[in-house]
C-alpha positions in Angstrom: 0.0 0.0 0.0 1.3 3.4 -1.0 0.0 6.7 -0.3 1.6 10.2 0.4 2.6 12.2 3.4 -0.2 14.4 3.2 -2.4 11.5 3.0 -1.0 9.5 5.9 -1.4 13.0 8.4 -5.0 13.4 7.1 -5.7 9.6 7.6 -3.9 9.2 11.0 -5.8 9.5 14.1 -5.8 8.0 17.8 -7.8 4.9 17.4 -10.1 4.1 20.0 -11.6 0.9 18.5 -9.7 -2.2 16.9 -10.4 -4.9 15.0 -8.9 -8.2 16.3 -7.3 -8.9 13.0 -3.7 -9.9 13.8 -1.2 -7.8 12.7 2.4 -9.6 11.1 5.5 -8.9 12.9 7.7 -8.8 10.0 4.9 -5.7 9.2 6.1 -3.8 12.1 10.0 -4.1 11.9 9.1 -2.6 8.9 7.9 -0.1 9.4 10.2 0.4 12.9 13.6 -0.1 10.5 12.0 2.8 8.2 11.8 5.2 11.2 15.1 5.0 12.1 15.5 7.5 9.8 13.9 9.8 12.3 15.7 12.7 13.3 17.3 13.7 16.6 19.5 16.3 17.8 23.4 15.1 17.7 21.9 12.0 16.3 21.6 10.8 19.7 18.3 8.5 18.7 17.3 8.2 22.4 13.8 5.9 21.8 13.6 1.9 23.4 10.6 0.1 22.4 8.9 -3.1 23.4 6.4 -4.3 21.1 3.8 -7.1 23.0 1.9 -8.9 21.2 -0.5 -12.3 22.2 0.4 -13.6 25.6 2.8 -11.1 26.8 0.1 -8.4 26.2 -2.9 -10.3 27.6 -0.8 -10.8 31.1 0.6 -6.9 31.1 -3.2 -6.2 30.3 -4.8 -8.7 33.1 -1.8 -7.2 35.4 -3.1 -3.3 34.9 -7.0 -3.7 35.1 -6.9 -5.9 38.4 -5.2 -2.9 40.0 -7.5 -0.5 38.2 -10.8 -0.7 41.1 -7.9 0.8 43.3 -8.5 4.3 41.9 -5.9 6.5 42.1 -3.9 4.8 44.7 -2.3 2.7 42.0 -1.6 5.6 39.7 2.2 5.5 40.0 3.3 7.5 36.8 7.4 8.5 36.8 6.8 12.0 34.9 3.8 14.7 35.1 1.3 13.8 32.1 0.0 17.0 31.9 1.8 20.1 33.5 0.8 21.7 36.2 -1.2 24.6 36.1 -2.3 23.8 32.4 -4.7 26.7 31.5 -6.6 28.6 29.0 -6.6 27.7 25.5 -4.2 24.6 26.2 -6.5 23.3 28.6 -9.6 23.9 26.7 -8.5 22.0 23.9 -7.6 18.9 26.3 -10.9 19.2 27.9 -12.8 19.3 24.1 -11.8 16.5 22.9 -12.7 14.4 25.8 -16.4 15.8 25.5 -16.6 15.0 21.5 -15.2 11.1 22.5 -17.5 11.0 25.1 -20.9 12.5 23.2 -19.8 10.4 20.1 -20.2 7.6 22.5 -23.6 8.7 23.7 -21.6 8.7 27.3 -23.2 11.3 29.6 -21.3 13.3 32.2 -23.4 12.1 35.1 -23.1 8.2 33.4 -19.9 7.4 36.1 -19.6 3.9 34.9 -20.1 4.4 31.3 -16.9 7.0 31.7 -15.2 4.5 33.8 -15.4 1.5 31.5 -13.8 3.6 28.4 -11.1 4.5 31.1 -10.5 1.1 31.3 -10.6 0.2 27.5 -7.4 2.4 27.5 -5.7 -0.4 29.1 -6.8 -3.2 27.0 -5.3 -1.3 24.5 -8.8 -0.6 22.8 -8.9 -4.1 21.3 -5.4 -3.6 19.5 -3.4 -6.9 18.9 -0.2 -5.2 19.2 1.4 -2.6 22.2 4.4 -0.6 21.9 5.5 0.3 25.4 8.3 3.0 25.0 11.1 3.9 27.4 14.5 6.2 27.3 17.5 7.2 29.7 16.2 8.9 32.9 19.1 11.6 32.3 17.8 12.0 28.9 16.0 16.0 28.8 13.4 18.1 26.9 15.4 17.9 23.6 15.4 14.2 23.6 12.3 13.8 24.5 11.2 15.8 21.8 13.0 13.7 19.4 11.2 10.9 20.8 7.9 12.3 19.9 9.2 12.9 16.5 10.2 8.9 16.2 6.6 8.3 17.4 5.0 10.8 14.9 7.5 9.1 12.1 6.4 5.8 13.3 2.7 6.5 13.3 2.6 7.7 9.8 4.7 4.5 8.4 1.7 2.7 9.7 -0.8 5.0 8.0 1.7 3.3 4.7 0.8 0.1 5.6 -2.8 0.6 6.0 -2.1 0.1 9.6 -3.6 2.2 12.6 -2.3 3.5 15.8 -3.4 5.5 19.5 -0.3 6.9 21.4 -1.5 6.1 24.8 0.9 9.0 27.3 -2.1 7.4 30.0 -0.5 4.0 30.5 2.6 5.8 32.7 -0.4 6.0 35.6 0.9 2.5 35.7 4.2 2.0 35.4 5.2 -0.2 38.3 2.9 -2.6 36.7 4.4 -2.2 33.3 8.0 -2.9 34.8 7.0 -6.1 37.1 5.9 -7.5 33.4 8.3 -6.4 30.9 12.1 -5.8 31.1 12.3 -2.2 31.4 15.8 -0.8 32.2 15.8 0.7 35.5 17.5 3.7 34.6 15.1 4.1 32.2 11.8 6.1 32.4 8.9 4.8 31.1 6.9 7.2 28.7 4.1 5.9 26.6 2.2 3.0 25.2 1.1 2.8 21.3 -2.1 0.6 20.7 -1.3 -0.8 16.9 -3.7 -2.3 14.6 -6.8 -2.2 12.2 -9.2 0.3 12.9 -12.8 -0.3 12.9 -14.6 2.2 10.4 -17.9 1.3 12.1 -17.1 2.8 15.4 -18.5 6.2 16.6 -15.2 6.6 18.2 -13.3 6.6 15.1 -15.4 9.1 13.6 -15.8 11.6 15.4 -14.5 15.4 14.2 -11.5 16.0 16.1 -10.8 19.8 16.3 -7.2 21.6 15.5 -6.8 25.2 16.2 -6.6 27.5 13.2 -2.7 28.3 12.1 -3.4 32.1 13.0 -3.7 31.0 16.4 -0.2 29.2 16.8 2.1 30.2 14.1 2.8 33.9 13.1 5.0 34.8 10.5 7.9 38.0 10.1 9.6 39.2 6.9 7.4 37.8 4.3 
């Protein structure tokens, strides 16, 4: 399957409903070899992934949801998801798009347990048969981790090439000790992010739904042109 850049980032979105259709592993080296051509500052290439699949992911995911009834007393995440303080246009954004998931759904606010169980659904990777759980150097800083993000993004759009789907899930760190007592995760490594991999399902309202960006006048502005 072929199809260009602009297609891939108009295609790609965070996939909240998989088909089970297995996914070949030879597909994803693929596509992981390719973004190795990412870019990083001083070539440092400071992304480690672990890529589950069958077993290893039913047992991490059976691991996370029996500690999930303990509320937030088992959140245990090793970096701040969100910063501290997030405001104004920033937060309103994060807030938006949780209300057009949960309205596509026909979830409403006061429905606690409809909320909770697509909480949950996070961490059975949303029916995905592959999990990318990725790590880097503790010592590693903003720069790297920025360089990270642009592996992921790389990574993400390589899929899109392959007719392949993919959620990067920031909300599996609430777990992390979890994580680490089921896969080998260096110590002196941090733990950042899961990435739910698969086939999406076209039929699901969750899949559908218009996700809103900000208008370019709002975020770029441009001098000497």
């Amino acid at each position: 399957m072929t199809t260009s850049v602009s297609e891939a980032v108009a295609s790609r979105r965070s996939i909240r409903r998989f088909l089970p259709d297995a996914v070949d592993r030879a597909v994803i080296a693929r596509v992981l070899d390719k973004a190795q051509r990412s870019p990083s500052g001083g070539n440092v290439q400071p992304w480690n992934a672990t890529v589950l699949a069958g077993e290893p992911l039913r047992r991490l995911i059976d691991t996370v949801t029996a500690v999930i009834p303990q509320g937030r007393a088992a959140h245990a995440p090793e970096y701040d998801i969100y910063p501290k303080g997030l405001e104004g246009a920033y937060e309103a954004r994060r807030v938006g798009v949780g209300e057009q998931m949960y309205a596509a759904l026909q979830i409403a606010r006061e429905d606690r347990a409809g909320r909770m169980a697509q909480f949950v659904d996070n961490f059975r990777g949303f029916g995905a048969p592959v999990l990318m759980l990725v790590h880097t150097p503790r010592y590693m800083g903003p720069p790297q981790w920025s360089d990270v993000g642009m592996w992921l993004q790389t990574v993400m759009l390589l899929l899109r090439e392959e007719g392949l789907d993919s959620c990067p899930q920031e909300a599996w760190a609430v777990y992390t000790p979890q994580i680490r007592a089921c896969v080998a995760i260096p110590d002196d490594h941090i733990f950042f992010c899961g990435m739910a991999i698969g086939h999406r399902d076209p039929a699901a309202p969750i899949n559908t739904f218009a996700v809103a960006r900000a208008p370019l006048s709002e975020v770029v502005s441009f001098e000497g042109f």
